[in-house]
Each structure stands twice: as structure tokens, then as C-alpha cells.
C-alpha positions in Angstrom: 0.0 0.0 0.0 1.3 3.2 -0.7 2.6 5.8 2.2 -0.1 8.2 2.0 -2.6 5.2 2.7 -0.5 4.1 5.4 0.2 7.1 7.1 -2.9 9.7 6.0 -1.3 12.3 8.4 2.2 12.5 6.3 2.5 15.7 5.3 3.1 16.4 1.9 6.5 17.5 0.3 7.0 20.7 -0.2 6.9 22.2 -3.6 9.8 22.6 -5.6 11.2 26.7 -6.1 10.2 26.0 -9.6 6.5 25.1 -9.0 6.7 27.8 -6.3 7.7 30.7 -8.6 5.3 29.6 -11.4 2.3 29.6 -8.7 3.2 33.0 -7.2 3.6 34.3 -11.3 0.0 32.8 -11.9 -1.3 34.2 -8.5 -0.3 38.0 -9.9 -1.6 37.0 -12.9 -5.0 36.4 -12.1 -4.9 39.7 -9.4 -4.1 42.0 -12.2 -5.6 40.6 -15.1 -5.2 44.1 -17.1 -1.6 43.3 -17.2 -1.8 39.9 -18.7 -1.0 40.9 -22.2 1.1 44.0 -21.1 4.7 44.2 -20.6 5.1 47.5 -19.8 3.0 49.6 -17.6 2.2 53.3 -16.1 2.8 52.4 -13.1 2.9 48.9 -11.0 -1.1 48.5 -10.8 -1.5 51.1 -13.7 -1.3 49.3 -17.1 -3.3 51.9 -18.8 -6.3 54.6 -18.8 -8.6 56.5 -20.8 -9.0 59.9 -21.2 -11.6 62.1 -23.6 -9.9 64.0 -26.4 -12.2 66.1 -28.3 -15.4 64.1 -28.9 -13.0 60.7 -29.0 -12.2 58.0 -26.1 -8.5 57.7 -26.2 -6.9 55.0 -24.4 -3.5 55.8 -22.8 -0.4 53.3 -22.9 3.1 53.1 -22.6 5.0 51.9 -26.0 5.4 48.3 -25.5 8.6 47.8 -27.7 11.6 47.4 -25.2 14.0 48.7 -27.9 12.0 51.0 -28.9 13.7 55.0 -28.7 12.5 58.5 -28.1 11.4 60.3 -31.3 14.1 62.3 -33.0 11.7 65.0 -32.2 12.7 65.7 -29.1 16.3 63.7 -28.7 17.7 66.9 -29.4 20.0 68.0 -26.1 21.4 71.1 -26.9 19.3 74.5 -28.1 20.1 78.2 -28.2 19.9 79.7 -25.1 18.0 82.2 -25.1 15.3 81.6 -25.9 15.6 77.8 -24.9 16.9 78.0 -21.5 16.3 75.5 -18.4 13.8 76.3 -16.7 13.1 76.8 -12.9 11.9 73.8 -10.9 9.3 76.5 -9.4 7.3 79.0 -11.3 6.1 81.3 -8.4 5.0 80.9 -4.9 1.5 78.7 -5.1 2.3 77.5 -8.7 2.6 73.5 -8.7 5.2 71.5 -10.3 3.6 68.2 -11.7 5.8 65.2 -12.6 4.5 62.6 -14.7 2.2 60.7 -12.0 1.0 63.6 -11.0 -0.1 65.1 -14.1 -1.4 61.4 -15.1 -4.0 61.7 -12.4 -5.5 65.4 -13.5 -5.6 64.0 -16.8 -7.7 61.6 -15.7 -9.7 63.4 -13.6 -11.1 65.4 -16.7 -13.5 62.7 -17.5 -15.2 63.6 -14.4 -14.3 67.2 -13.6 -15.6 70.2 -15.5 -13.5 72.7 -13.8 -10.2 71.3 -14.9 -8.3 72.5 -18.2 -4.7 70.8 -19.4 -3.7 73.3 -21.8 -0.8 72.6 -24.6 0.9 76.1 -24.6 2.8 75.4 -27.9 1.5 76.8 -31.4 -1.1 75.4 -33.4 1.4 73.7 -36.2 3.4 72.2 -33.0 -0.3 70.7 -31.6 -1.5 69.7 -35.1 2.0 67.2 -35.1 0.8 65.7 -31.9 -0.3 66.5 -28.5 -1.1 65.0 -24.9 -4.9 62.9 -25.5 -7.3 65.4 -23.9 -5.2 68.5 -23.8 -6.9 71.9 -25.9 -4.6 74.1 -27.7 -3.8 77.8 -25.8 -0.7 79.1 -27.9 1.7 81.0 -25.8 1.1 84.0 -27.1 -2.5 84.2 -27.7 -2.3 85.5 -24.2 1.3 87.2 -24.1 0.6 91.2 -24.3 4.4 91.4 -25.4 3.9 89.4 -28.5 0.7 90.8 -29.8 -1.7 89.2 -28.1 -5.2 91.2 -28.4 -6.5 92.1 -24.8 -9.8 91.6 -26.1 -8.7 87.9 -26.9 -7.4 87.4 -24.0 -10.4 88.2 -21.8 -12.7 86.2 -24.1 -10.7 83.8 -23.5 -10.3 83.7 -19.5 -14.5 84.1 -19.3 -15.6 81.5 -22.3 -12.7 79.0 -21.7 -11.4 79.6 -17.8 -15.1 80.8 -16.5 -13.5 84.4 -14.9 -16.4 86.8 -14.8 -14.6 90.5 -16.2 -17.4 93.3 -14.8 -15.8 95.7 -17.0 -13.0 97.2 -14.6 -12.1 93.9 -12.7 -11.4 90.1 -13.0 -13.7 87.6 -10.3 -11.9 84.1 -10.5 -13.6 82.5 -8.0 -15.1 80.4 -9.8 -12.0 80.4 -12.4 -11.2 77.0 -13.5 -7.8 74.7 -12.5 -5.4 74.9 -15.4 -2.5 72.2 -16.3 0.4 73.5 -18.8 2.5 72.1 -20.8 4.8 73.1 -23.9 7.7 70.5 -25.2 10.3 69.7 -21.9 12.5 71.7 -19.4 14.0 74.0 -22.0 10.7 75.3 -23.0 9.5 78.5 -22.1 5.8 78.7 -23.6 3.9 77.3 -20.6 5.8 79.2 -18.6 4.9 82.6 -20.2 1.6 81.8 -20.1 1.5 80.7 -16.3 3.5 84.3 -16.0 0.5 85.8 -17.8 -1.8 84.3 -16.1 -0.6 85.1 -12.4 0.1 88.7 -13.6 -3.6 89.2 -14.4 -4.7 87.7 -10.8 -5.2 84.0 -11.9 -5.0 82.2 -8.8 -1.7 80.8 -8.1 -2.8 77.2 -6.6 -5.4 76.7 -9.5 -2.3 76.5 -11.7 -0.5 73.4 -12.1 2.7 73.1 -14.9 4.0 69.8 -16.2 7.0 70.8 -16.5 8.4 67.8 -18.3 6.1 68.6 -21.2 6.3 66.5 -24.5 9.9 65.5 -24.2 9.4 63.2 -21.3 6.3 62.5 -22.3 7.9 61.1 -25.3 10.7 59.3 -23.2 8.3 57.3 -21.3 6.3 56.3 -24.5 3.4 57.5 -23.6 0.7 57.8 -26.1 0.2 60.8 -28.6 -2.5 62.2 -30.6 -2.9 65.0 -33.6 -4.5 67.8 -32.3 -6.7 68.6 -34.8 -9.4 66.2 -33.5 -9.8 68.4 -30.2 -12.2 71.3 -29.9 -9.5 74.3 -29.1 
């Protein structure tokens, strides 16, 4: 008779490190099922999201070719400075400094949230190329008084696109909306002069948020892109 019938209390042998690594790879298998077919994620429970750009459902990933490279586009190291000079870390006292995670979870939150704007501060041919999925086109100097920019533009702009009431002699943002900018990385300074603008005019510091990072890093980490010519802008 064999020893299990014999001895029903034997314990059974332990399971080889082999069976034990496949059963512990199945086990995280079947706890995060959206990374079954997905080698490379956001984030460790993050494998992707979706976002609204324009009137489309665009679904966010990272590039799932582990040889794959950044786009030529922005593999460039070195620029004139000025006007492409590092910028700051901070862009004034109440302004935040988003990294990637962090702007990852106000893009998400505009499925939900009305009173949240990300803005691509680059110009329209620079947008058209391709953008951030759910990001509207702002060009830096649509608001910039320096460069043109028409102050009539520029308040229709803060009350039909931010919600600040103008009563003819002053600005009311309290009811302005949140506002995430980006341009194309750390050397960039459209966002920037547009945050500047903004702040100068009485925008609300913490109701502004900068991704500083911008298309560059964006592109490093393979996130997806869009052409911004789908968006409303």
C-alpha cells in the first residue's frame, strides 16, 4: 500500500522553487488581469487609462517595444539659449510642479471634472504634429501682451474657456477654472509665459499646475500621442 494510505497524516512535500515561482507568477496573474498581455506599464497597478480627447475615447499606454527609442523630435540635447533655456523647478509661490504621475492623475480626472483645463501652450502647427490625449490648444502667445496678443482675446478667452467673470474694470476668479500646462520639456519656455501671464492678471496661483516635463518626457516614457486637430481648441 502506498505511504499516503498508510500514514494519511504524512505531510506532503514541499513544492519545488520551480512550481513555487510559477504559482506565485500565476497568482499575480489572475490579481491583475489588465496586465496579462502588457509588458510595460504606467505604473505597477496602472497598465493603462482612458482619457476624452475632443469628442474621441482615447486610451493611454506606454510603448510596449523594449528597444524602442524617443522620437528624434525631441532627442535633441542642446538649443540656443536664449530663448531655450532650463527652466526653474518653481514658477512662483502657489504654482505646482507636476511630474509625470502627478499630471497622469488630472488627466484623468477630466472625464469627471468640468472645472479642470490641461492646456498645450505650444502653437497650433506644434499641436497639429501631436499633443497630450485630452489636452486643448492655448498658444503662448495668444495670451502674451508682449507678442501681440489682443486684450480683447485674451479676456474672451479667461470668461468663455477659464469661467472668470470680467465686470468691466475687474477680473472675479472665483469660480476660475484649474489649469495644467504644458509646452515641449524643461528648456521650454511657452507654458511658462503663459503661467506668467496668467498670475500677472490675478489668476489664482494654486489653480495652476505646470507639467513641466512637457512633450519631451512624455515622449521618453512612451506615452501615447494624438494629432491635435481632432480636439475642440
Amino acid at each position: 500500500m502506498a505511504d499516503a494510505e498508510e500514514n494519511p497524516m504524512k505531510k506532503p512535500e514541499p513544492a519545488s522553487p520551480l512550481v513555487r515561482g510559477l504559482l506565485a507568477s500565476l497568482a499575480l496573474l489572475v490579481a491583475s488581469p489588465t496586465f496579462a498581455e502588457v509588458e510595460v506599464g504606467i505604473t505597477t497597478d496602472m497598465a493603462e487609462f482612458e482619457v476624452r480627447h475632443g469628442d474621441e475615447r482615447v486610451m493611454v499606454t506606454r510603448d510596449q517595444d523594449t528597444f524602442a527609442t524617443i522620437d528624434l523630435d525631441y532627442a535633441q540635447i542642446a538649443r540656443p539659449c536664449p530663448p531655450f533655456c532650463i527652466q526653474p523647478m518653481s514658477l512662483g509661490r502657489g504654482v505646482e510642479t507636476l511630474g509625470e504621475l502627478e499630471f497622469i492623475d488630472y488627466l484623468r480626472q477630466t472625464t469627471e471634472r468640468d472645472d479642470l483645463l490641461i492646456i498645450d501652450s505650444r502653437t497650433p502647427r506644434e499641436y497639429r504634429r501631436g499633443t497630450i490625449p485630452g489636452a486643448i490648444n492655448i498658444p503662448w502667445d495668444r495670451l502674451h501682451f508682449a507678442s501681440g496678443a489682443d486684450p480683447d482675446d485674451v479676456r474672451n478667452v479667461l470668461s468663455d474657456r477659464f469661467d472668470v467673470v470680467f465686470d468691466g474694470d475687474f477680473y472675479d476668479f472665483s469660480h476660475a477654472k484649474t489649469l495644467v500646462l504644458f509646452c515641449n520639456g524643461p528648456w521650454c519656455g511657452q507654458s511658462p509665459t503663459n503661467i506668467r501671464t496668467l498670475t500677472n492678471l490675478g489668476y489664482p496661483a494654486e489653480r495652476i499646475k505646470w507639467y513641466r516635463g512637457g512633450m519631451q518626457m512624455w515622449h521618453a516614457f512612451g506615452l501615447t500621442t494624438v494629432e491635435g486637430s481632432s480636439a475642440k481648441d
